[in-house]
C-alpha angles and dihedrals in degrees: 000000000000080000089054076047107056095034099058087044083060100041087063092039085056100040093048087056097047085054102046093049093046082052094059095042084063092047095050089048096044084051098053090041084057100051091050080052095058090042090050091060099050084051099059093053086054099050090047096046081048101075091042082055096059098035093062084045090041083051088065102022104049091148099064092077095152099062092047086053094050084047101051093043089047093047094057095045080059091048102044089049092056094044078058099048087231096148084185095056090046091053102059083037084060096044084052096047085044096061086043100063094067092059098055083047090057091047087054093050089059091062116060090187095050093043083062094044107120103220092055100050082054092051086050095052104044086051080057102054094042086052097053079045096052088044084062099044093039088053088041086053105042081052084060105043088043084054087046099046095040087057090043094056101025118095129278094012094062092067086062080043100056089041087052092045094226112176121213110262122231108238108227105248113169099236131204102048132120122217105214125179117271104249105204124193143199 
């Protein structure tokens, strides 16, 4: 009678456990899903305030063609990755896109009068300000899905992981890019 006892005392014990640790496996999911999701919104501004961005330097630089075509073609690969939820394709997009950036802004150099339009200062500093914001939420969301990688691999919460049939999450690291020294003159 005392064995029916304790085992049953375990089997509660056990089974209290098991649920507990599948319940914040969904949380932690849930958590870094929300936070893609958040991520997913500032990239569609961005992709829409892109083309808006070319077009005014496109206005004054007609004939740089080429970097307008390399833009748009690197803007839907972005887009269509994140259609598509793959966090791994939008992450080499957006190292792509990154190295971009830089080229549109040369163009501009290159045209005082279009450096003081209005519209595209705007445009400038709205992409500023999505980008600082993308830096947050990317950051946000590579925390969750490292909480959520670390339970499902860490014992014993990987057996109610492997029940549940959780898969590991990308992190969303902007590829591509080199990191150089900062060579600073005087």
């Amino acid at each position: 009678m005392i064995e029916m006892i304790i085992g049953g005392i375990l089997l509660v014990v056990l089974g209290g456990w098991f649920f507990t640790t599948w319940n914040r496996l969904v949380r932690l999911e849930k958590e870094a899903e929300r936070s893609w999701a958040n991520i997913d919104v500032i990239l569609k501004q961005r992709y829409d305030m892109i083309p808006n961005l070319v077009n005014t330097v496109k206005g004054y630089a007609a004939h740089e063609e080429a970097i307008f075509m390399e833009f748009a073609k690197a803007r839907n690969a972005a887009a269509g990755a994140l259609a598509n939820g793959d966090v791994a394709g939008v992450s080499r997009a957006e190292g792509v896109l990154a190295g971009m950036l830089p080229k549109i802004n040369m163009v501009a150099e290159q045209y005082p009068q279009l450096k003081a339009d209005t519209s595209f200062v705007n445009l400038q500093n709205q992409l500023v300000a999505l980008e600082n914001q993308l830096a947050d939420r990317r950051e946000f969301y590579n925390s969750s899905a490292t909480n959520f990688n670390t339970a499902i691999e860490t014992i014993p919460t990987n057996f109610v992981a492997m029940v549940k049939s959780c898969k590991e999450m990308d992190l969303f690291e902007v590829v591509g890019i080199e990191r150089e020294n900062v060579t600073i003159q005087f």
